[in-house]
LOMAR-707737 format. One record per residue: x negated, z, y of N, C-alpha, C in turn; residue in three letters. Coordinates in steps of 0.001 Angstrom, whole numbers, plus 500000, padded with zeros to 6 digits. Atoms other than C-alpha are relative to their C-alpha. Example, Ala and Ser with C-alpha at 12.3 -4.5 7.8 and 13.67 -1.06 7.14 Angstrom:
2
499110500000498810487700507800495500499100500000501200Ala;500820499940498810486330507140498940500770500730501090Ser;
//
This chain:
508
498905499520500826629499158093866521500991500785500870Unk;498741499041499617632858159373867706499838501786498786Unk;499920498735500063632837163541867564501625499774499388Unk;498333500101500548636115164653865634500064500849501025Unk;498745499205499210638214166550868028500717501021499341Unk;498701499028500464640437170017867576500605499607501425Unk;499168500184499016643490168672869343501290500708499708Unk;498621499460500195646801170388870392500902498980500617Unk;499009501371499554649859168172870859500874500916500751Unk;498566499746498816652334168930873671500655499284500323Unk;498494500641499705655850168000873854500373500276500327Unk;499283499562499373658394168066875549500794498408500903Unk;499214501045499006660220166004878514499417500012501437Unk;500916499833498438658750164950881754501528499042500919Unk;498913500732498771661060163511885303499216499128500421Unk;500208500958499299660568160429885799500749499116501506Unk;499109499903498453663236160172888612500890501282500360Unk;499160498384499631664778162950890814500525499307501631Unk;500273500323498889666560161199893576501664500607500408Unk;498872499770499717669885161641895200501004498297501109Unk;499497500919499749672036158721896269501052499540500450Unk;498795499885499435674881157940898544500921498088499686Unk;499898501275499493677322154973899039501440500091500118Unk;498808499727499846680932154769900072501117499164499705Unk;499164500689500440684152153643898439501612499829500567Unk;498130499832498854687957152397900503500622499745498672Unk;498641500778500818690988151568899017501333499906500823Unk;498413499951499106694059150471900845501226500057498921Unk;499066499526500450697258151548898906501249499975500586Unk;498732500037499325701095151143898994500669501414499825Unk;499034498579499952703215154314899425500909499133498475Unk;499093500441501509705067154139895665501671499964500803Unk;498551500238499190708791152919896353500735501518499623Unk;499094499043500211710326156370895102499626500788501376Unk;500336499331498780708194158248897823500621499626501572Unk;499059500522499006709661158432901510498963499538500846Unk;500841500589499394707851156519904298499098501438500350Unk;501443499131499303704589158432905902500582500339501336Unk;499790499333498358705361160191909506498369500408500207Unk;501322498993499341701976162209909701498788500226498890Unk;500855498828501100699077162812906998499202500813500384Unk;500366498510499818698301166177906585498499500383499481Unk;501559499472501029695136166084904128500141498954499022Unk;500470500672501120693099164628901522499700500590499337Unk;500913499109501039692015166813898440499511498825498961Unk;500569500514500991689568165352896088499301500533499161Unk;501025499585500752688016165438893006499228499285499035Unk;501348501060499892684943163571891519500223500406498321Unk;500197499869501541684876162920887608499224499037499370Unk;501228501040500919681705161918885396500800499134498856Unk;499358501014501310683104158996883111498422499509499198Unk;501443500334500709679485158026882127498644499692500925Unk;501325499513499407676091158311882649498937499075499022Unk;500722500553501031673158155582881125498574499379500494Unk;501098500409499636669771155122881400499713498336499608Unk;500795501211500651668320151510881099498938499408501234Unk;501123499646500004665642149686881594499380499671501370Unk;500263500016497979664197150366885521501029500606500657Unk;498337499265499323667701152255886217500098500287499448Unk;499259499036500223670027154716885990501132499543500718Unk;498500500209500059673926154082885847500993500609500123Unk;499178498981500169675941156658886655501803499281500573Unk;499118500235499854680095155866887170501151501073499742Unk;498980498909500191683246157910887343501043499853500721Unk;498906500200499092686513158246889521499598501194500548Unk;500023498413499082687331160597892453501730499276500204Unk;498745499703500012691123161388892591500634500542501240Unk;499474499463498915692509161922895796501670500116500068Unk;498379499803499187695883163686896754500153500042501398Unk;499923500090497945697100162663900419501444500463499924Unk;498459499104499921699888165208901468500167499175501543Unk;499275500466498246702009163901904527501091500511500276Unk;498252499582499722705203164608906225500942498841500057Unk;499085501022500274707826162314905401500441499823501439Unk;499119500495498945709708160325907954500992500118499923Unk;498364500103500658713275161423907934500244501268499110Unk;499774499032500687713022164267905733499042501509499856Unk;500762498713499899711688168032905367499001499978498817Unk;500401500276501025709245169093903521498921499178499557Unk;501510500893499954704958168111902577500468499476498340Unk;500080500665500751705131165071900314498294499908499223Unk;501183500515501072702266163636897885500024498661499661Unk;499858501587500910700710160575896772498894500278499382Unk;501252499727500620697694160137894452499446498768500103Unk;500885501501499824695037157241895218498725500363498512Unk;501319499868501045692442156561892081498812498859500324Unk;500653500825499351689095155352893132499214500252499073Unk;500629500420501372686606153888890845498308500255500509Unk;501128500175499858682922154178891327498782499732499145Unk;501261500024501201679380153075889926498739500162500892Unk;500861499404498985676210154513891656498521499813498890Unk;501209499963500417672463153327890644498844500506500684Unk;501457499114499510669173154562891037498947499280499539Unk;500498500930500489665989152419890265498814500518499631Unk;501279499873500634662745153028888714498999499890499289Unk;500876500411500916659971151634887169499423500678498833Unk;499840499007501413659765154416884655500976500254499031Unk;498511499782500535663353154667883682499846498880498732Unk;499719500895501194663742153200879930501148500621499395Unk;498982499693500842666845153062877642499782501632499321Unk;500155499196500392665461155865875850499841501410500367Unk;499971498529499512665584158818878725501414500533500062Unk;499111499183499700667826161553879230500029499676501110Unk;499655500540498147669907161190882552500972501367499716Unk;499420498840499225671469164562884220500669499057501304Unk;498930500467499025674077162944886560501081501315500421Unk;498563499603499480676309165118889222500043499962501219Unk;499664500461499203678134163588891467501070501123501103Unk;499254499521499122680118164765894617500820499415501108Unk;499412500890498759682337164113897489499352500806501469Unk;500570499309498170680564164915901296501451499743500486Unk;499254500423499358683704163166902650501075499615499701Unk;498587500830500693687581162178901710500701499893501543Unk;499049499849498511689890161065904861501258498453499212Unk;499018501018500021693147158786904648500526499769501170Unk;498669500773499167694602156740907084500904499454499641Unk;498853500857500420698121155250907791499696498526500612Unk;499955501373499254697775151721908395501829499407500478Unk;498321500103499464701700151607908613500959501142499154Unk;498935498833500904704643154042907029500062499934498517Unk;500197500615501815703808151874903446498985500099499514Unk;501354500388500684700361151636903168498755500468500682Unk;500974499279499652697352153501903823498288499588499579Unk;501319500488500177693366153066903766499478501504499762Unk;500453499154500686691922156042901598498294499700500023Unk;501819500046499922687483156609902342499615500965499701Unk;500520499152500390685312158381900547498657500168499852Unk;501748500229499810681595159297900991499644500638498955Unk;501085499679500791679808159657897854498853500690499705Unk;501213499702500351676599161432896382499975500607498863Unk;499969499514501584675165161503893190498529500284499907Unk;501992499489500373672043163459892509499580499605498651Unk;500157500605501255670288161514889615498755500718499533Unk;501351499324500158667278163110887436500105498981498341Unk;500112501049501275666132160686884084498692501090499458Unk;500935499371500782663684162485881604499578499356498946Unk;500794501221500874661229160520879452499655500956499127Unk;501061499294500530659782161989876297499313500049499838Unk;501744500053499737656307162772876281499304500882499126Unk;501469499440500482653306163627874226498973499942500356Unk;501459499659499467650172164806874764499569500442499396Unk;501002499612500805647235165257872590499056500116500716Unk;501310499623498894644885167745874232499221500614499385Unk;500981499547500444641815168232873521499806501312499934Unk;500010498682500081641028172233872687498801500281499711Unk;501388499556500411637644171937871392499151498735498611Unk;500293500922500725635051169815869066499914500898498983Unk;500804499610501357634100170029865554498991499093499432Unk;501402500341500381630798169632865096498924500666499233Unk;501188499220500740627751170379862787498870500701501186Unk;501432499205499537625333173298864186498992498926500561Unk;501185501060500027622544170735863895499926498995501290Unk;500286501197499056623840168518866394500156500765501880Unk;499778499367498917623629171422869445501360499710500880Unk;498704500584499230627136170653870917500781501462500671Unk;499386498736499419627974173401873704501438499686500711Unk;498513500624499541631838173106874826500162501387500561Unk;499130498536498958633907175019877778501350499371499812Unk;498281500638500694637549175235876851500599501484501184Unk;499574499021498847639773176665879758501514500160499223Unk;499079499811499782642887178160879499501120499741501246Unk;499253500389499114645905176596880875501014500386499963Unk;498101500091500267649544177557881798500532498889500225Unk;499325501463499448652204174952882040501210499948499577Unk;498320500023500127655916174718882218500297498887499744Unk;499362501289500753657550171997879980501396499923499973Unk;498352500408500531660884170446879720500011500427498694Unk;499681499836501582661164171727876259501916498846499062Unk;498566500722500252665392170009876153500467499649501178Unk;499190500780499083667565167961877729501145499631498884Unk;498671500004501040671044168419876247501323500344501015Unk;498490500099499327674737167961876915500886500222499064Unk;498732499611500678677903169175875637501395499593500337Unk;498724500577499174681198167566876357501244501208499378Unk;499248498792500728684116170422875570501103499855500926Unk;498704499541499841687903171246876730500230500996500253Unk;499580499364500056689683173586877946501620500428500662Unk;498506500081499973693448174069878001500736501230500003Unk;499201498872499258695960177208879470501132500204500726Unk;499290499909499015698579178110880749500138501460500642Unk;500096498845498872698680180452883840501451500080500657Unk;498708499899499286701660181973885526499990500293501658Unk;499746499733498511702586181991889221500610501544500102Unk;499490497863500221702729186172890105501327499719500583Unk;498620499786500046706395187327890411499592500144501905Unk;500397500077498466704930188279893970500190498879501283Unk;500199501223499107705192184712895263501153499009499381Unk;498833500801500291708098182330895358499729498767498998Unk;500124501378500627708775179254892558499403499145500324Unk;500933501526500217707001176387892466500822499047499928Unk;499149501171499650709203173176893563499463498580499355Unk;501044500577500575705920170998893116499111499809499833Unk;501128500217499896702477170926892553499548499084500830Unk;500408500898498562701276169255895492498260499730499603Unk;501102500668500192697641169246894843498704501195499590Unk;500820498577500634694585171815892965498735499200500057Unk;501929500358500098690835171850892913499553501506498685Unk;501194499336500897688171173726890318498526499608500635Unk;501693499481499755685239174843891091499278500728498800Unk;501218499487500898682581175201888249498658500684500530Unk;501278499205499943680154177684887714499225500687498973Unk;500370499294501676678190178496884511498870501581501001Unk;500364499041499003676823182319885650499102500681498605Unk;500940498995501069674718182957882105499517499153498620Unk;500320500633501126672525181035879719499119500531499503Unk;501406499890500695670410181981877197499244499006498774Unk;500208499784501442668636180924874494499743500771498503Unk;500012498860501267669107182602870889499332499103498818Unk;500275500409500933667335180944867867500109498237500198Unk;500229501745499985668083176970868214501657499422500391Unk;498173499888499065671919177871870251499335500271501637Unk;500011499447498634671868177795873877501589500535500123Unk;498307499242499896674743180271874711500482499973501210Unk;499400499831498565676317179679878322501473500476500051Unk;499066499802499744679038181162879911500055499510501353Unk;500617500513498762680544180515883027501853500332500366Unk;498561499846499775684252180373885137500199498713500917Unk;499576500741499201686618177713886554500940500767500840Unk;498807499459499310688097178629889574501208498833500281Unk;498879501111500081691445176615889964500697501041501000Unk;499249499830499196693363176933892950500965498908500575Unk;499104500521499838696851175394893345500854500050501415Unk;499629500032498231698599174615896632501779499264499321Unk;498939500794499933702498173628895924501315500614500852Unk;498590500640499266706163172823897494500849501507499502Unk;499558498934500377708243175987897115501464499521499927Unk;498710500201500108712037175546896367500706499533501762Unk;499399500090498588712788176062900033499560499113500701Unk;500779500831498873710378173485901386498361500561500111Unk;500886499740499391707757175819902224498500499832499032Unk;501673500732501087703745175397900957499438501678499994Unk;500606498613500173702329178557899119499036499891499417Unk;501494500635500814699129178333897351499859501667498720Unk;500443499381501250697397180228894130499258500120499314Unk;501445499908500101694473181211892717499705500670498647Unk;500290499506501336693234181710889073498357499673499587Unk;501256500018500716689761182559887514500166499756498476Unk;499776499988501671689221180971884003498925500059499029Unk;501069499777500608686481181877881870499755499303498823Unk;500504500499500345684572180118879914498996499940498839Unk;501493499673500647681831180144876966499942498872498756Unk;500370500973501217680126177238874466498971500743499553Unk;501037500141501509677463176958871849499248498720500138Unk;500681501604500162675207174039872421498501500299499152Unk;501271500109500787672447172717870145498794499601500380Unk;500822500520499439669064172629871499498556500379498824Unk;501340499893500727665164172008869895499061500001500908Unk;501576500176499732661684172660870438500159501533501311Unk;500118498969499319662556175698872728500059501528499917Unk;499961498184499983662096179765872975500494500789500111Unk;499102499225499481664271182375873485499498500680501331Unk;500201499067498589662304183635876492499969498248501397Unk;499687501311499669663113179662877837500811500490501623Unk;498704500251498622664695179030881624500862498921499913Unk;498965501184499747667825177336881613500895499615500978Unk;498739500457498838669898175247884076500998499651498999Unk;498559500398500591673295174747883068500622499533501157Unk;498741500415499003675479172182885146501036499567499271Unk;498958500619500376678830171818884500501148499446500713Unk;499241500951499161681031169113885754501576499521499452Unk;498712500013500103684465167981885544500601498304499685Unk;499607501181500423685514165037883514501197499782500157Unk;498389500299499930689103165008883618501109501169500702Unk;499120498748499562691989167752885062501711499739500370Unk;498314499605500011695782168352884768500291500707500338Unk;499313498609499636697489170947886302501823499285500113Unk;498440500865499713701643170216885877500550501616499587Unk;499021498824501154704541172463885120500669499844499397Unk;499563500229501494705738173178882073501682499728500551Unk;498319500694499981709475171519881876501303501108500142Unk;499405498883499943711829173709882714499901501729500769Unk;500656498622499870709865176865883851499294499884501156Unk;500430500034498911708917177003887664498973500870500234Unk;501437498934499190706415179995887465499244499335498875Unk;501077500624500787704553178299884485499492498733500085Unk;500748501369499708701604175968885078499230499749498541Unk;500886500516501225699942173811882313498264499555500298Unk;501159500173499751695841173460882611499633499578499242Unk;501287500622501569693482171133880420499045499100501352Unk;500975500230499203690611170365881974498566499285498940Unk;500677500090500617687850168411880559498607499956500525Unk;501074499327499426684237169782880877498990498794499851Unk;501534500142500272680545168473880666498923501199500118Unk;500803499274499835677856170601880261498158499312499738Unk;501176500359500127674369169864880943498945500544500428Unk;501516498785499796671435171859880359498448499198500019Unk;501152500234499851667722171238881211499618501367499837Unk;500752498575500595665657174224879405498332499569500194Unk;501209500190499585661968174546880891499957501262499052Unk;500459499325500975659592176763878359498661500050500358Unk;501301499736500243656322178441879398498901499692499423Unk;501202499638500903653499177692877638498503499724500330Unk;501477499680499976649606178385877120499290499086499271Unk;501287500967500607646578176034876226498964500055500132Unk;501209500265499828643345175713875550499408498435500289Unk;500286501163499812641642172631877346498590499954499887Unk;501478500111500020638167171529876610499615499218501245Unk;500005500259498629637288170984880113498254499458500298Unk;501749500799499286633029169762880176499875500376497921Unk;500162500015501690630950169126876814498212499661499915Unk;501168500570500019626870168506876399499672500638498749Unk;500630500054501006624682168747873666498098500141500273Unk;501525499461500223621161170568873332499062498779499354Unk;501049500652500654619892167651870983500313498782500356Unk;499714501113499706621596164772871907500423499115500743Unk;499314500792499214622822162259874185501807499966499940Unk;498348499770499703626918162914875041500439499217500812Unk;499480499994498457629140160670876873501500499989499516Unk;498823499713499827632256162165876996500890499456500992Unk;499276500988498953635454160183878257501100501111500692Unk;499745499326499001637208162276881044501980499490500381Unk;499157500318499427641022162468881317500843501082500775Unk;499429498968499288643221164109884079501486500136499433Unk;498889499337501144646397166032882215501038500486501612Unk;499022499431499402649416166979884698500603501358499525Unk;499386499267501065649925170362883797501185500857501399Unk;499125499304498929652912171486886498500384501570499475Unk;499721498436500128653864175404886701501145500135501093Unk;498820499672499885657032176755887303499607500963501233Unk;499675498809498640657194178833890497501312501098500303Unk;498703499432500147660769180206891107501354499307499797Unk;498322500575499848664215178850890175500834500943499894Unk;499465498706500165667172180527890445501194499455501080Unk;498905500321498978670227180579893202499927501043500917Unk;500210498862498537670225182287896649501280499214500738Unk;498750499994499253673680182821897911499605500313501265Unk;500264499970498693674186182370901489501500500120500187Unk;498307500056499327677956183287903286499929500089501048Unk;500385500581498825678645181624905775501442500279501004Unk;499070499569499384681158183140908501500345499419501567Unk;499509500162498811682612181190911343501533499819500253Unk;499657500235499954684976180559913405500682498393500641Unk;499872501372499303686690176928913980501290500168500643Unk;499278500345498944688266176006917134500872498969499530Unk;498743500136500550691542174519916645500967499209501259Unk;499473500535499017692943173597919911501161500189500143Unk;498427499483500007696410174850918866499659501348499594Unk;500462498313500470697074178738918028500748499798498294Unk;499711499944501466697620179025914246500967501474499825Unk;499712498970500638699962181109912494499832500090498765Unk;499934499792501389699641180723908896498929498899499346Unk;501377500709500721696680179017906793500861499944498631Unk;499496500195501580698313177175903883498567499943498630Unk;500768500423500905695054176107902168498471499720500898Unk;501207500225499865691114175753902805499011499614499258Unk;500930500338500595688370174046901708498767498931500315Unk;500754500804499037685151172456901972499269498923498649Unk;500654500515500149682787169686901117498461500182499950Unk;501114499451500223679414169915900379498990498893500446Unk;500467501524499694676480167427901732498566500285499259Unk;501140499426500697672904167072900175499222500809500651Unk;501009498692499632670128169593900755498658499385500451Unk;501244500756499493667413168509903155498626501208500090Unk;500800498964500748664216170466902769498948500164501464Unk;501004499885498263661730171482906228499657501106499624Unk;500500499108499863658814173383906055498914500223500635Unk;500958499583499120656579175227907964499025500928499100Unk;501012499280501109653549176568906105500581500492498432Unk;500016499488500928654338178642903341502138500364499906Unk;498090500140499800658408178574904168500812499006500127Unk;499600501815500404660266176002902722501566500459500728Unk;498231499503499802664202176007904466500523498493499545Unk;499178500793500810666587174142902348501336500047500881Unk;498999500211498536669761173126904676500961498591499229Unk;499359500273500293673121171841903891501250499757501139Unk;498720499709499386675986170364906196501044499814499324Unk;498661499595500562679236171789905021501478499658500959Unk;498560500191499443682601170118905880501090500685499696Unk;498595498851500359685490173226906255501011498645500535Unk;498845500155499375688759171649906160501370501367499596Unk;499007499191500093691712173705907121501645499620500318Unk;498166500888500109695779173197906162500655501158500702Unk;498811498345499439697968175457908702501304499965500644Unk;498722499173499021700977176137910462499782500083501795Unk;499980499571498715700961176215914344501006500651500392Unk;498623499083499397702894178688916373501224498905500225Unk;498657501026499632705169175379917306500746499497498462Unk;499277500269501354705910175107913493499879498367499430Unk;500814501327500296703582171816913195499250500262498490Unk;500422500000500966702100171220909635498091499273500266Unk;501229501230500176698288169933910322498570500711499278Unk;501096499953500394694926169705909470498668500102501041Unk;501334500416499589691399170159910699498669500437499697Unk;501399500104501017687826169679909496498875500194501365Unk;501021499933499075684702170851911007499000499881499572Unk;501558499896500670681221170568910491499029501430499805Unk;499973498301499485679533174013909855498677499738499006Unk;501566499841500561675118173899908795499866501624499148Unk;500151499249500485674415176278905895498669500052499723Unk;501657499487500386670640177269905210499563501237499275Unk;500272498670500835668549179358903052498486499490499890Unk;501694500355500333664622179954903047499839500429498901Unk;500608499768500716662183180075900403498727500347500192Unk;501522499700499677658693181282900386499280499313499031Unk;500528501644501128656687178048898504498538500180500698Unk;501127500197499157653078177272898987500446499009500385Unk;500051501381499458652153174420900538499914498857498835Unk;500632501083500844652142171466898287501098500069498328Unk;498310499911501448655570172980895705500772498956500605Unk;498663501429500170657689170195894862500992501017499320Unk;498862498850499932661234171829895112501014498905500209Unk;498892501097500039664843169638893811500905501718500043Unk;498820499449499400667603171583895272501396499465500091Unk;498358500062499795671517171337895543500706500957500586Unk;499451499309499844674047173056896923501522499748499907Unk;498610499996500776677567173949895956500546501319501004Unk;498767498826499739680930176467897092500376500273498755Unk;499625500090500708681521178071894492501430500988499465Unk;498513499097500044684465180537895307500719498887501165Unk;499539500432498855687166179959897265500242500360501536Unk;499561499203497803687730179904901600501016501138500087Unk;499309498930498946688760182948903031500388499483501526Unk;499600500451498586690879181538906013500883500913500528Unk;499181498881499515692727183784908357500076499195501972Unk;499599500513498682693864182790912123499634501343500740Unk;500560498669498859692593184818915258499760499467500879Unk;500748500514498757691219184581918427499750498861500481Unk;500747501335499564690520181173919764499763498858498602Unk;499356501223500538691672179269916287499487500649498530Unk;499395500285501347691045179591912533498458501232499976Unk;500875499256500399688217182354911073499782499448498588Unk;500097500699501659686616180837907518498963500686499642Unk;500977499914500592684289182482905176499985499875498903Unk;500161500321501826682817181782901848498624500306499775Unk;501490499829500501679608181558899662499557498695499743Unk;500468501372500314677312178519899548498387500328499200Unk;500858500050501278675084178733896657499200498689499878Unk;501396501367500525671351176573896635499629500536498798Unk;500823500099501375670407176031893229498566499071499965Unk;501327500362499785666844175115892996498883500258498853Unk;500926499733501028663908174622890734498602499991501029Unk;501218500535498833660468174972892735498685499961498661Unk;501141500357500951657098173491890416498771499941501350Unk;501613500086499898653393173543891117499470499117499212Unk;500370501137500831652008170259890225498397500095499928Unk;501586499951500304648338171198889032499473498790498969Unk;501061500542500728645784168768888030498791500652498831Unk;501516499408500975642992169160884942499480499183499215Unk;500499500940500514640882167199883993498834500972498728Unk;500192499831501062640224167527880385499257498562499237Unk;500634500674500898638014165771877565500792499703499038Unk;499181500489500881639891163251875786499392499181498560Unk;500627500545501251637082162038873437498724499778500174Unk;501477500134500035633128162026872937499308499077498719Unk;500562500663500912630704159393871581498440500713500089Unk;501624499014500409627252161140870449499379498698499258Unk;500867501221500012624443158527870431498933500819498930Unk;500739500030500837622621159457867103498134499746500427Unk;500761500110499973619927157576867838499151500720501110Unk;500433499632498660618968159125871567499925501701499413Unk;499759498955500014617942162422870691498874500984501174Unk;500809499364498853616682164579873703498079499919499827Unk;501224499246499834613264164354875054499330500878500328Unk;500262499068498898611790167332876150498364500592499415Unk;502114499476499956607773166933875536499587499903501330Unk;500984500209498913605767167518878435501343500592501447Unk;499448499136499655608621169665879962499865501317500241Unk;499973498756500371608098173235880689500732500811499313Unk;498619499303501162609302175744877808501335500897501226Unk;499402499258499604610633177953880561499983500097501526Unk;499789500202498493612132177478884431500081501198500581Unk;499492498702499339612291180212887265501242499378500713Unk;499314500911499050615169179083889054501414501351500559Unk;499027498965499244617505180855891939501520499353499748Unk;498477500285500097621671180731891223500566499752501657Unk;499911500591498210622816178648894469501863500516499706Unk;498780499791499907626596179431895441500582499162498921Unk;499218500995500755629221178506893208499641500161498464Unk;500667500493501228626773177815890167500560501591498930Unk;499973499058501179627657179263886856499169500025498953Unk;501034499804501189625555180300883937500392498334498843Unk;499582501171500583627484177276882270498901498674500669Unk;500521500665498969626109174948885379498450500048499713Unk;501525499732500652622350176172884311499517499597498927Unk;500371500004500901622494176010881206499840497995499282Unk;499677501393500423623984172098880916498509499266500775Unk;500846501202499020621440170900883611499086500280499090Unk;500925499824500293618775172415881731499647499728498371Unk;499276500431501478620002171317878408499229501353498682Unk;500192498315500882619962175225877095501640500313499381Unk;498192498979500031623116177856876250499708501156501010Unk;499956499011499183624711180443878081499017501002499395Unk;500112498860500531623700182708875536498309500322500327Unk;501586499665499933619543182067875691499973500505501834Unk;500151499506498725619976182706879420500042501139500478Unk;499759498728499848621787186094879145498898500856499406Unk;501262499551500356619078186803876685498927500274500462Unk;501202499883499279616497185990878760499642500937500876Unk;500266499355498516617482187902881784500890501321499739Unk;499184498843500923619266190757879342501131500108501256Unk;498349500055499722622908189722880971500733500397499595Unk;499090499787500642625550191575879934501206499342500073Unk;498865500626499429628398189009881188499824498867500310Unk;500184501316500031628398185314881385500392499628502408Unk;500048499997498292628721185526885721498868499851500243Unk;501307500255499812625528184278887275500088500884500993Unk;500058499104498314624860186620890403499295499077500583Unk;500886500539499105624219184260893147499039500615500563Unk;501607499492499230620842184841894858499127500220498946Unk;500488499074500628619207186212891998499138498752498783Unk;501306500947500818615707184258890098500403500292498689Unk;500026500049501030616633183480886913498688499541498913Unk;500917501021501038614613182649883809501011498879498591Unk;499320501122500974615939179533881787499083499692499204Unk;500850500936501141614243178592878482500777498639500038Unk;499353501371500292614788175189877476499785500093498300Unk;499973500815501377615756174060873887498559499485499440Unk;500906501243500831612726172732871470500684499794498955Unk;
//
């Protein structure tokens, strides 16, 4: 006969993929006929927008554009021009777990933007890709906690206590946000918007009742054409806060919040040179992990009867530390000309490679600074360097740890000594888990007919506790309980003291 079972069910969301994925997209392009031919390009600014995101079945689908502005110096005339190239992308990921039915966390980036002139008309625009993909399956689990059984049929059970950190949600919010900001009286008109970036950063989530509440800020920094010709730049913090709907989770819950950048406008309003127009369209996507405690019925025998219990191993992973560990990173790049003036800075971000040595995990990022300046000869150029950002962790051996890293203010550039001085903050975001095994009792058949022999057995064993062995360990071999044992040997505490001659009754 099948034993009934007290089972607890656990839900939640498990990762069935966590990968990160590169691949690179050209485009050759004509200079638009209003624009004046190309002499020199100066820069590429880009920016990467989620258009959609879809699990199916063995893959993940992620697609979007990246928007590049290429500033140059005209041929023939004063004065940094603009063009805008739109590049299309679709980026998969593959997996024999992946079904229509998971959640997919998609965010993508640019490591790399560069334009060449192939002639004064037409240019070849490259861009290096990466999209960190994560898919989440939903999952149940019915775990055993303990039997229910009649007295009669001696049935002794060990039920352990387990922790275990669950996906509790996987939720997204798509939202807007629209402004207008003024250029300070401090700084000359605005001629034309030449080219802006945002930088997202959600800096506060909680959960409250069955609302996740995030806040967070876009930084937006504008770079344009001044009446006179010249290039001045501008810098606005914009704050932020939703309401998203999430289930099955706690208010004492950990949440990631990424938010990404679907769409972005920056123009000026008609007429009005210090006023800029902003609408920006968001994503937000939270993954909420949730503590929790269990009882597992972990071994199972029976004083009167024959037991064979079927044996399954349960994944119960534990949360270790997540969180963000700012790193600022201060060099200087060589330049080869002497700089006087730094119009604009900024960098690229590459994925996060992971090296560790025992118990010290270092997470490591190469960061591409590019810098827009001025030379003492009154040259307009550019140049990009490579510059390694790192940050340790203290992990055991054997934490599985998904990492990213991001800029999430803007470059401090300044000219000096031997060529350009840059600092900023490079922020690893990171989840680190403990993937523990437990093997738990997923179901017992009790053989009625087989009911213990124990004639011609002695009523009562001397026997020494060998390392290791627990009063549990005694009691099963000998097909007793803890309890007649403590009795026997007036135990106050279920701990066997190795070395030490016990007396074991046995069951009649």
């Amino acid at each position: 006969m099948e034993l009934e079972l007290d089972r607890t069910q656990l839900s939640g969301y498990e990762a069935v993929l966590d990968t990160t994925v590169f691949h690179e997209e050209t485009l050759e392009m004509i200079v638009p006929d209003a624009c004046p031919d190309i002499l020199r390009i100066c820069d590429t600014e880009r920016k990467v927008f989620l258009k959609r995101k879809e699990a199916q079945e063995g893959r993940v689908e992620v697609a979007g554009t990246v928007r590049a502005a290429i500033l140059y110096l005209p041929d023939g005339e004063e004065g940094m021009r603009r063009v805008e190239a739109t590049l299309s992308f679709t980026s998969t990921a593959d997996s024999a777990a992946v079904g229509p039915q998971c959640s997919v966390v998609a965010v993508p980036w640019v490591e790399m933007a560069e334009t060449r002139s192939l002639n004064p008309r037409k240019v070849l625009v490259r861009v290096n890709l990466a999209v960190h993909v994560q898919a989440y399956a939903a999952m149940t689990e019915n775990i055993c906690a303990g039997v229910l059984a009649p007295e009669e049929t001696g049935v002794e059970q060990l039920a352990e206590r387990c922790d275990t950190c669950v996906v509790a949600c996987v939720q997204e919010k798509p939202f807007t946000f629209a402004d207008d900001v003024a250029i300070p009286g401090s700084k000359p008109e605005a001629e034309e918007l030449l080219k802006h970036r945002v930088a997202l950063r959600c800096s506060e989530a909680k959960v409250i009742g069955s609302k996740l509440i995030f806040k967070g800020e876009a930084q937006l920094q504008v770079l344009y054409r001044t009446v006179e010709g010249a290039l001045c730049s501008v810098e606005y913090e914009l704050p932020f806060s939703q309401i998203m709907e999430v289930s099955g989770a706690g208010e004492e819950s950990t949440c990631q919040v990424q938010v990404l950048l679907t769409g972005a406008e920056c123009s000026l309003e008609s007429g009005d040179r210090r006023s800029i127009c902003v609408a920006l369209g968001l994503l937000a996507q939270a993954v909420v992990r949730e503590e929790r405690s269990l009882e597992v019925l972990t071994d199972v025998y029976s004083t009167a009867y024959d037991l064979h219990p079927e044996v399954r191993v349960y994944s119960m992973p534990r949360l270790l530390d997540c969180g963000v560990k700012e790193q600022t990173v201060r060099e200087i790049l060589e330049t080869g000309m002497l700089a006087k003036e730094v119009f604009d800075a900024y960098v690229c971000v590459g994925a996060v490679s992971q090296n560790r040595e025992g118990a010290r995990l270092t997470l490591s990022s190469q960061i591409n600074v590019t810098v827009l300046y001025l030379t003492e000869e009154g040259s307009r150029v550019s140049v990009t360097r490579p510059i390694q950002a790192s940050c340790t962790l203290d992990l055991p051996e054997g934490a599985v740890c998904s990492a990213r890293c991001s800029c999430p203010s803007p470059v401090f550039a300044t000219p000096t000594t031997g060529g350009i001085e840059v600092r900023f903050p490079v922020d690893f975001q990171y989840v680190a888990l403990e993937i523990r095994r437990t093997a738990g009792v997923a179901a017992i058949r009790m053989d009625e007919t087989a009911r213990r022999d124990t004639s011609g057995q002695p009523s009562i064993v001397l026997r020494m506790v060998g390392p290791g062995e627990r009063l549990w360990d005694l009691a099963k071999a000998y097909g007793t309980t803890q309890q007649d044992i403590m009795q026997a040997n007036a135990l106050a505490e279920e701990n066997a003291p190795n070395g030490q001659l016990l007396l074991i009754p046995r069951k009649r």
